[in-house]
Gaussian input, Z-matrix of N, CA and C with variables (Angstrom, degrees):
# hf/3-21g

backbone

0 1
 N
 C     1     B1
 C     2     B2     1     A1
 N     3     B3     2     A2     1     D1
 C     4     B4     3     A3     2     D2
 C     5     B5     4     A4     3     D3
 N     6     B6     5     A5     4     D4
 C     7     B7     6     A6     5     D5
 C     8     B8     7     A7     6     D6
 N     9     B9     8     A8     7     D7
 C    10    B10     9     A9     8     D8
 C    11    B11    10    A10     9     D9
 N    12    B12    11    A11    10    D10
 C    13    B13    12    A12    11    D11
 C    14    B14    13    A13    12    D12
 N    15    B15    14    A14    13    D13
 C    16    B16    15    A15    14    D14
 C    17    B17    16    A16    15    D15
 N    18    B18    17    A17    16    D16
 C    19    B19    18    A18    17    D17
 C    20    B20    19    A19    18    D18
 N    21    B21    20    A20    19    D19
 C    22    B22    21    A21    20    D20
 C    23    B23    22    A22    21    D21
 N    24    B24    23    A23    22    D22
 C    25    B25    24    A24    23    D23
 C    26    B26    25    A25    24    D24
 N    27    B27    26    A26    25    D25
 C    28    B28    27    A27    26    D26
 C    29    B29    28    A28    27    D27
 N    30    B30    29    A29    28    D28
 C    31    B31    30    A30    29    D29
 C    32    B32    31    A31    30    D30
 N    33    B33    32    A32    31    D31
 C    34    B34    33    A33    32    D32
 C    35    B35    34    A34    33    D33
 N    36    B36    35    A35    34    D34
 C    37    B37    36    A36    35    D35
 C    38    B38    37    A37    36    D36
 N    39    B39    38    A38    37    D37
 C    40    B40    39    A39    38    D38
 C    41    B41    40    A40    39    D39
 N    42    B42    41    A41    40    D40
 C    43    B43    42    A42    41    D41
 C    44    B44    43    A43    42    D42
 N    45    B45    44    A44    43    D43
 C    46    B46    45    A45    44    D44
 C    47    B47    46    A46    45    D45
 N    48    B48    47    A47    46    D46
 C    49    B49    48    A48    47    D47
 C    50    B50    49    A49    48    D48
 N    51    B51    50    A50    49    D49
 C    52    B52    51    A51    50    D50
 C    53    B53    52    A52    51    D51
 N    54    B54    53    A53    52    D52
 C    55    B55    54    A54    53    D53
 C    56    B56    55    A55    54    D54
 N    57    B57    56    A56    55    D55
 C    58    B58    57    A57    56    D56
 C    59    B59    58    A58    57    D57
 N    60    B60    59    A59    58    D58
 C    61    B61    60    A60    59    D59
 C    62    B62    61    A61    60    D60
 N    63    B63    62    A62    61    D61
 C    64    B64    63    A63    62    D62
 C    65    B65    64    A64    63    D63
 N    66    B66    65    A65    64    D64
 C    67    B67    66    A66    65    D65
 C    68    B68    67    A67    66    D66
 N    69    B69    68    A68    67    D67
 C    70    B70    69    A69    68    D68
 C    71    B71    70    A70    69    D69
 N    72    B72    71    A71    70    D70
 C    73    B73    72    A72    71    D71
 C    74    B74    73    A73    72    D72
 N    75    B75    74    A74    73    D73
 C    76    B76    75    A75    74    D74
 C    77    B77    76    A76    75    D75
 N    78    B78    77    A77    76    D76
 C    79    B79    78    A78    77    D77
 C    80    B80    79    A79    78    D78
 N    81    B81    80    A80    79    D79
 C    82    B82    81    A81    80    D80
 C    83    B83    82    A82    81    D81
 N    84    B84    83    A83    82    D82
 C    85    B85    84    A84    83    D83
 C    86    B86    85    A85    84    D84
 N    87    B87    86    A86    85    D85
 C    88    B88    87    A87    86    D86
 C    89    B89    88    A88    87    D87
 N    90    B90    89    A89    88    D88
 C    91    B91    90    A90    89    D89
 C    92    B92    91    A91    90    D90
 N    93    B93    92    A92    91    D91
 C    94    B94    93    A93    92    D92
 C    95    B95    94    A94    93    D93
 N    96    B96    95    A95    94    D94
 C    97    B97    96    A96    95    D95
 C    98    B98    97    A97    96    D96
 N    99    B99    98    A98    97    D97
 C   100   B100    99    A99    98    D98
 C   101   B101   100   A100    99    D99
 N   102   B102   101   A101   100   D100
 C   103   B103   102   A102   101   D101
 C   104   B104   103   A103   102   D102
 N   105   B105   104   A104   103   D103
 C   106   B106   105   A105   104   D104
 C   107   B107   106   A106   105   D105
 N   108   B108   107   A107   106   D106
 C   109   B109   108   A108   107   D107
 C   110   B110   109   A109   108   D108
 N   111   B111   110   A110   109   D109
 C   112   B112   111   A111   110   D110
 C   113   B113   112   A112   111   D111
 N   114   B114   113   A113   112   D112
 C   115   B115   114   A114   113   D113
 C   116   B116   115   A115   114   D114
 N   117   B117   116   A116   115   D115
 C   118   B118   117   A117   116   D116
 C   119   B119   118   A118   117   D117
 N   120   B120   119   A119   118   D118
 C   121   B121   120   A120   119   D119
 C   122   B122   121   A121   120   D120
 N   123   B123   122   A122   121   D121
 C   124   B124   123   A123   122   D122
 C   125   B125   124   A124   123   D123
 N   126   B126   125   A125   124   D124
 C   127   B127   126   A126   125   D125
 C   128   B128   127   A127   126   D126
 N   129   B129   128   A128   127   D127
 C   130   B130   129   A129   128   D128
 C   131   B131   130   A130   129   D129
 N   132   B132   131   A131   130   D130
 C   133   B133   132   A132   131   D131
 C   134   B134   133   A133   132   D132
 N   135   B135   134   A134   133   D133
 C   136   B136   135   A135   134   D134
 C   137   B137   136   A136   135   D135
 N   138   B138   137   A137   136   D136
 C   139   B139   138   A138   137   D137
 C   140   B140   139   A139   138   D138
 N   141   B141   140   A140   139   D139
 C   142   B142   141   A141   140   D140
 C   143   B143   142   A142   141   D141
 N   144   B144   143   A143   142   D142
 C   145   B145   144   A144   143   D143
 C   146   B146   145   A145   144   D144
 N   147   B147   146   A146   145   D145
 C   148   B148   147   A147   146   D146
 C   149   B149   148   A148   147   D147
 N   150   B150   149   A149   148   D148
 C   151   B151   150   A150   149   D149
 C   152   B152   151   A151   150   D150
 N   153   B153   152   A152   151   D151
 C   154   B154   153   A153   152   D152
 C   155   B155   154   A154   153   D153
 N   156   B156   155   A155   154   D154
 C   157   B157   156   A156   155   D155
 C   158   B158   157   A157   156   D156
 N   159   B159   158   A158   157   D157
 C   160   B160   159   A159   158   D158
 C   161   B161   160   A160   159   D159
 N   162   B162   161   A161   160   D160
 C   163   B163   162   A162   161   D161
 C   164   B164   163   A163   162   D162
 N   165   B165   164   A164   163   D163
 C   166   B166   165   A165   164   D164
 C   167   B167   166   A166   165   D165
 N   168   B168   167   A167   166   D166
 C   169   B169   168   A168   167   D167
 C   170   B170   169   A169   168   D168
 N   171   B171   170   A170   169   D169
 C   172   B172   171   A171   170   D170
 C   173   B173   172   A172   171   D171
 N   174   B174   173   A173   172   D172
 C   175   B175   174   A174   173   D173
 C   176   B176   175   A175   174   D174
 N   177   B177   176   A176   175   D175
 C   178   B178   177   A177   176   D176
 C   179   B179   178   A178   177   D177
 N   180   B180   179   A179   178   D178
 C   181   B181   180   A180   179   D179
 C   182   B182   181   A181   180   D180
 N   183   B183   182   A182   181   D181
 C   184   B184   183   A183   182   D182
 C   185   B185   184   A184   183   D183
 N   186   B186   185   A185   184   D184
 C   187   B187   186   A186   185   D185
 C   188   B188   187   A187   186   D186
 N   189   B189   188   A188   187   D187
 C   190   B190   189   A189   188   D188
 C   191   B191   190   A190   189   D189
 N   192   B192   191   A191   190   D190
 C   193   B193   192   A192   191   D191
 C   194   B194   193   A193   192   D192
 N   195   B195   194   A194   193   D193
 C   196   B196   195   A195   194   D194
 C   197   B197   196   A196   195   D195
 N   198   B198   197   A197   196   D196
 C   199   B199   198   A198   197   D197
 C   200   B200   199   A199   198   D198
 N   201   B201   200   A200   199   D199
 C   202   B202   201   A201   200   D200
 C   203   B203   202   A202   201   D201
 N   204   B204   203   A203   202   D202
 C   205   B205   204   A204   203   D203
 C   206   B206   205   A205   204   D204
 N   207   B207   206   A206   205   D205
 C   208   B208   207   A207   206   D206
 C   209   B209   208   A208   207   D207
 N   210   B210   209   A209   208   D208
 C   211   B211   210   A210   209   D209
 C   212   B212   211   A211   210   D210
 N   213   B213   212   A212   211   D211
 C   214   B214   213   A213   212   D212
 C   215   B215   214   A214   213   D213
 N   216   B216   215   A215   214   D214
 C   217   B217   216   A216   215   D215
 C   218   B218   217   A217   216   D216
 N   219   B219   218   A218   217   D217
 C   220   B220   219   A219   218   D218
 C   221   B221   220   A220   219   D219
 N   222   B222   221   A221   220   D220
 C   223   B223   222   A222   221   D221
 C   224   B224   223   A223   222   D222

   B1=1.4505
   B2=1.5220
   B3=1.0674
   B4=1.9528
   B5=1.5389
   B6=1.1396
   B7=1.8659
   B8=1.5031
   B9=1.7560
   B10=1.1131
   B11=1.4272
   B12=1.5193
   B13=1.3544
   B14=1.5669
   B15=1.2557
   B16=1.5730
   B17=1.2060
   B18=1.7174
   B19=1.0376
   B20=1.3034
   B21=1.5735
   B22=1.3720
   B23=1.8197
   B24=1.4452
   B25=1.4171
   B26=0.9917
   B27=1.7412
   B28=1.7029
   B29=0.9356
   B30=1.5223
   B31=1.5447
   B32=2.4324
   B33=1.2315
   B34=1.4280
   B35=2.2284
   B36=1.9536
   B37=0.9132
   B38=1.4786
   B39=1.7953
   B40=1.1601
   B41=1.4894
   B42=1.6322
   B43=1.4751
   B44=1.3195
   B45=1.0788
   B46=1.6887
   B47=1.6399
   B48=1.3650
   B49=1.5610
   B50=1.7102
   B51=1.4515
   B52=1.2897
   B53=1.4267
   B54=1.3967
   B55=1.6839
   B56=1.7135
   B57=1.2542
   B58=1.3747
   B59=1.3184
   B60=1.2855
   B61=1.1044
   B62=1.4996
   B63=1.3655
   B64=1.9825
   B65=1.5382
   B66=1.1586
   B67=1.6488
   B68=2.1317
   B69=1.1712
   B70=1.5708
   B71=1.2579
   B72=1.5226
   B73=1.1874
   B74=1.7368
   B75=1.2758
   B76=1.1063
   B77=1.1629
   B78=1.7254
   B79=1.3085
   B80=1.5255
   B81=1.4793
   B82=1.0965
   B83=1.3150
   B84=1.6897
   B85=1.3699
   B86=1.1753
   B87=1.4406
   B88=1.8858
   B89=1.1949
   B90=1.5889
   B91=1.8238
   B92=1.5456
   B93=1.3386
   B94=1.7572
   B95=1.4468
   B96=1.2678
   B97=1.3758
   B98=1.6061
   B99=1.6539
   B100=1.3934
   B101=1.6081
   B102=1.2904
   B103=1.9516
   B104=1.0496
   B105=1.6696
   B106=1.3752
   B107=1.6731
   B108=1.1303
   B109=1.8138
   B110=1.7454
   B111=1.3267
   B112=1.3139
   B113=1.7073
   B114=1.1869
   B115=1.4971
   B116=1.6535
   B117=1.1576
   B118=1.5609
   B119=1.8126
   B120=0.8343
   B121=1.4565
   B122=1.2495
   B123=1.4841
   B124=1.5398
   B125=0.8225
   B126=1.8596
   B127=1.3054
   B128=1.1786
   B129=1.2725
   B130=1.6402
   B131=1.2449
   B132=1.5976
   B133=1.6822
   B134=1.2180
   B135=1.4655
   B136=1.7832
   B137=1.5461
   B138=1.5859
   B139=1.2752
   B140=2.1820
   B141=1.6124
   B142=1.4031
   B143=1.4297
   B144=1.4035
   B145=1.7201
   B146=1.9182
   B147=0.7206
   B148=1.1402
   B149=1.4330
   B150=1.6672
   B151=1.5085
   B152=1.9311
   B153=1.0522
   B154=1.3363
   B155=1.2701
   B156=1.7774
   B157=1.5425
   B158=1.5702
   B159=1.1080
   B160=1.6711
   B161=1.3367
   B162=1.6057
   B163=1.5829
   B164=1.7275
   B165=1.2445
   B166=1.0184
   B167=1.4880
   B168=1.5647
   B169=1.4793
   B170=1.3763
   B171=1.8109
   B172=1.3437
   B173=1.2152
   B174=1.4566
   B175=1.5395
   B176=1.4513
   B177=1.1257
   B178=1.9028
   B179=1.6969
   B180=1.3000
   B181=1.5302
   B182=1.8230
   B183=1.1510
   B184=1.4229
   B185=1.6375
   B186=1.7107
   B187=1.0622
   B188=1.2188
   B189=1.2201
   B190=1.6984
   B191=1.4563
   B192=1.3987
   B193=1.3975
   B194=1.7048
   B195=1.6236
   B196=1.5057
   B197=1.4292
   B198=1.4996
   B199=1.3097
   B200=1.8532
   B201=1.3311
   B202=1.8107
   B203=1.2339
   B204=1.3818
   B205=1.2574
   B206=1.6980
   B207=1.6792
   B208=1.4303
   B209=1.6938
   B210=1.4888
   B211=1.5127
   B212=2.1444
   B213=1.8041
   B214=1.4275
   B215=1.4854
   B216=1.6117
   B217=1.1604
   B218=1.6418
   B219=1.7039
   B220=1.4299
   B221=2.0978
   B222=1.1140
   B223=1.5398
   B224=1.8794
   A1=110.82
   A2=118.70
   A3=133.07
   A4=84.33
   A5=129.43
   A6=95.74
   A7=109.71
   A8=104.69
   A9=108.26
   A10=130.99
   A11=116.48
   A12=122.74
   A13=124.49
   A14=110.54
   A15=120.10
   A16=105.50
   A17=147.04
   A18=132.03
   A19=109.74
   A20=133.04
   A21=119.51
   A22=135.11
   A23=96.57
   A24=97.86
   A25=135.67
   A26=113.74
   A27=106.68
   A28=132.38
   A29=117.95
   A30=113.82
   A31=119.07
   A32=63.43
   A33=86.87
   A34=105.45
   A35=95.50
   A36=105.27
   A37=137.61
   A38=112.81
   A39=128.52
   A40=123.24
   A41=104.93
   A42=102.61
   A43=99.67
   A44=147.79
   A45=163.63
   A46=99.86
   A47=100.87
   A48=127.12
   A49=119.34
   A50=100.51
   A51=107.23
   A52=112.52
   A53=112.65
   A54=119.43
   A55=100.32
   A56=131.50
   A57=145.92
   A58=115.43
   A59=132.81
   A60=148.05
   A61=122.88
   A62=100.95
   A63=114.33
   A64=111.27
   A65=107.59
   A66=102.37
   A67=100.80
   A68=105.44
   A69=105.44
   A70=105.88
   A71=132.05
   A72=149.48
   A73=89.10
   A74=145.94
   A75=141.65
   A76=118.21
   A77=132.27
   A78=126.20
   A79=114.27
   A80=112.40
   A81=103.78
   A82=110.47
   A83=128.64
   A84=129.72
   A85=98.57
   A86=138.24
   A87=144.69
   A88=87.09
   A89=130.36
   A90=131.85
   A91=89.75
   A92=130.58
   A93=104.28
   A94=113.79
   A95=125.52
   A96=134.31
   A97=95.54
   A98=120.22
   A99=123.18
   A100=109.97
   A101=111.23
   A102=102.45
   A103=89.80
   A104=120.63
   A105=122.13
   A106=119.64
   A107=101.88
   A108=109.82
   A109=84.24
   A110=127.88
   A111=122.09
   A112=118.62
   A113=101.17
   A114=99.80
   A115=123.32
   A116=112.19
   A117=115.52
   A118=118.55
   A119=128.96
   A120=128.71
   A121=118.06
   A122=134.14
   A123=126.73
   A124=108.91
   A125=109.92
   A126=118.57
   A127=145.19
   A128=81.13
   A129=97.85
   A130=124.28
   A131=110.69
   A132=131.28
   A133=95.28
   A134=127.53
   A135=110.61
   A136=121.16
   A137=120.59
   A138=96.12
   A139=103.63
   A140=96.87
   A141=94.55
   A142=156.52
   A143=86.88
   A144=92.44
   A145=102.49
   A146=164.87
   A147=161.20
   A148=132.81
   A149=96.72
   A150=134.93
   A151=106.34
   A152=103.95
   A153=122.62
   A154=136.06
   A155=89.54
   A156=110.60
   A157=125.09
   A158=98.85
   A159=116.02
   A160=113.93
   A161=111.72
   A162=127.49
   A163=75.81
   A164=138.51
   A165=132.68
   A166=137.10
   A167=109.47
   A168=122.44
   A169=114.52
   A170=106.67
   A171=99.86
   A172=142.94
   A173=106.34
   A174=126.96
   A175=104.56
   A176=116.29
   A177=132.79
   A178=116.44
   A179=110.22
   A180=113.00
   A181=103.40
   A182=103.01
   A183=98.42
   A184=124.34
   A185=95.75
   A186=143.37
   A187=104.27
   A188=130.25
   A189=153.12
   A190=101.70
   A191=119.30
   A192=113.03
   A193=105.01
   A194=98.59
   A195=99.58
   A196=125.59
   A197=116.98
   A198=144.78
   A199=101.61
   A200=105.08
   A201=120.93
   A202=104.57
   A203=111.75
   A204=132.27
   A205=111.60
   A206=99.57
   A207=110.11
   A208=88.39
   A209=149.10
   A210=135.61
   A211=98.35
   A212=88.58
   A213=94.35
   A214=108.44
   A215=125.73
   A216=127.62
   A217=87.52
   A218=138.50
   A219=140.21
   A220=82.08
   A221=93.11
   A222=101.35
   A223=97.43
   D1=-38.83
   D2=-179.80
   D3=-60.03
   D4=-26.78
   D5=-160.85
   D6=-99.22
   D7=-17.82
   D8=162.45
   D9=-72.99
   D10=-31.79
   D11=162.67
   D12=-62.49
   D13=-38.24
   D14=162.83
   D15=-62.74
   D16=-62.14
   D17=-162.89
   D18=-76.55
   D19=-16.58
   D20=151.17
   D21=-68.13
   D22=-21.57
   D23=159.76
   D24=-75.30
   D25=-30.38
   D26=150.99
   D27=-93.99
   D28=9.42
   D29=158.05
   D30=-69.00
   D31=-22.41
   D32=-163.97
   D33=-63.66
   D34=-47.23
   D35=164.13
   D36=-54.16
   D37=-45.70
   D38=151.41
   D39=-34.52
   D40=-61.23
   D41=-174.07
   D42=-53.93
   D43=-97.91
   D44=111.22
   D45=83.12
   D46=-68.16
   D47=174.59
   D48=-56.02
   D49=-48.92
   D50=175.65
   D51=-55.97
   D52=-58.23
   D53=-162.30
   D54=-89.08
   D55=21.34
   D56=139.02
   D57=-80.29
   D58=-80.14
   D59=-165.06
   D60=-116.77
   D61=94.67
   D62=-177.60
   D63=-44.30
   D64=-35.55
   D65=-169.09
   D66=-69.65
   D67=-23.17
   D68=-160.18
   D69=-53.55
   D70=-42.07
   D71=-174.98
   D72=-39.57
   D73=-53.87
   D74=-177.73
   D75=-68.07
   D76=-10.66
   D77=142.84
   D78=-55.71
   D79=-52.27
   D80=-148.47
   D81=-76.92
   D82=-27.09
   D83=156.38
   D84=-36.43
   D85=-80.18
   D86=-160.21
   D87=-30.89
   D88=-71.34
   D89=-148.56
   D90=-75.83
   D91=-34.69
   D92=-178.89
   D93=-80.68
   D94=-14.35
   D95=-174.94
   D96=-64.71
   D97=-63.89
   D98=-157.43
   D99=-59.57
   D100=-7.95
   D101=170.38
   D102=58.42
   D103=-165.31
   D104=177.39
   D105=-96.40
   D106=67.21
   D107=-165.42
   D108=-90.72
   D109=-10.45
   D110=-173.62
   D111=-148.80
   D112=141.55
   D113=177.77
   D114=-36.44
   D115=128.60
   D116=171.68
   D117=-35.88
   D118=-53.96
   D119=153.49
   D120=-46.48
   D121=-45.99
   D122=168.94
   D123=-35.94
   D124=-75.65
   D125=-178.85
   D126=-13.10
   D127=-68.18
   D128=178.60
   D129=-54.47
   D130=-35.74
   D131=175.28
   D132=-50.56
   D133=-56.04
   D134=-177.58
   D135=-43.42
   D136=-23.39
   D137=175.43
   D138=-120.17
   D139=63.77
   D140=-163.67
   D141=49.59
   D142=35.69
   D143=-143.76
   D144=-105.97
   D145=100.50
   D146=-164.68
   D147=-137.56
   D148=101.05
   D149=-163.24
   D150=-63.83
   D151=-2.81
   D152=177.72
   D153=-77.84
   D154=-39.12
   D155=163.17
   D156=-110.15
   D157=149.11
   D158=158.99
   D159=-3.10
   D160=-65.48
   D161=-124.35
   D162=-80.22
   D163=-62.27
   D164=-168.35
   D165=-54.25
   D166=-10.95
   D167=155.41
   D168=-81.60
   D169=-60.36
   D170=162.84
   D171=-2.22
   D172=-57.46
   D173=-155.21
   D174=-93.72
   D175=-56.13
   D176=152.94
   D177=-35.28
   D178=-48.80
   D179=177.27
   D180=-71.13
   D181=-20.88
   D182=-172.38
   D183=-83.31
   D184=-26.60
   D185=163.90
   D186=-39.83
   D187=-71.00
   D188=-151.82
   D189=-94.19
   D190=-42.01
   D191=170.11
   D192=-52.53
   D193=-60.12
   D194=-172.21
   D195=-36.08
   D196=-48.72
   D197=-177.47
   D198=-48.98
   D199=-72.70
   D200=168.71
   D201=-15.68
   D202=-71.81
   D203=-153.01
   D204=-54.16
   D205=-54.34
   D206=-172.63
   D207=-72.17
   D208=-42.76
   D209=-151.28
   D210=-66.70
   D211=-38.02
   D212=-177.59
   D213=-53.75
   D214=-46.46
   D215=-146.68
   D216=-73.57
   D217=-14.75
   D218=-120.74
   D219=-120.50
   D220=-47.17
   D221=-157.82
   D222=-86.19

């Protein structure tokens, strides 16, 4: 279950990143290019991403609140 919750928190980061910053898309090719030539945490560092810290749940939990909020406003 942890790897699925982690890989939604940096998916989450990615998306986030992408539709901020046009150039990022060229991280994120680099981190899909490397396959697993490197630890899952490396990886990820190629497109800034760091499962290590806070900021990246943070931002995801905030994420999901956000999401709630608007389905509540829907239903």
């Amino acid at each position: 279950v942890y790897k699925y919750a982690t890989g939604l928190i940096a998916a989450i980061a990615i998306s986030n990143n992408v539709i901020v910053d046009k150039n990022y898309a060229k991280k994120y090719l680099k981190m899909l290019s490397m396959g697993g030539k490197l630890s899952p945490l490396e990886t990820l560092n190629i497109c800034d991403i760091d499962l290590t810290k806070l900021d990246c749940f943070n931002n995801a939990f905030r994420e999901v609140e956000e999401n709630i909020k608007e389905m509540e406003k829907l239903v």
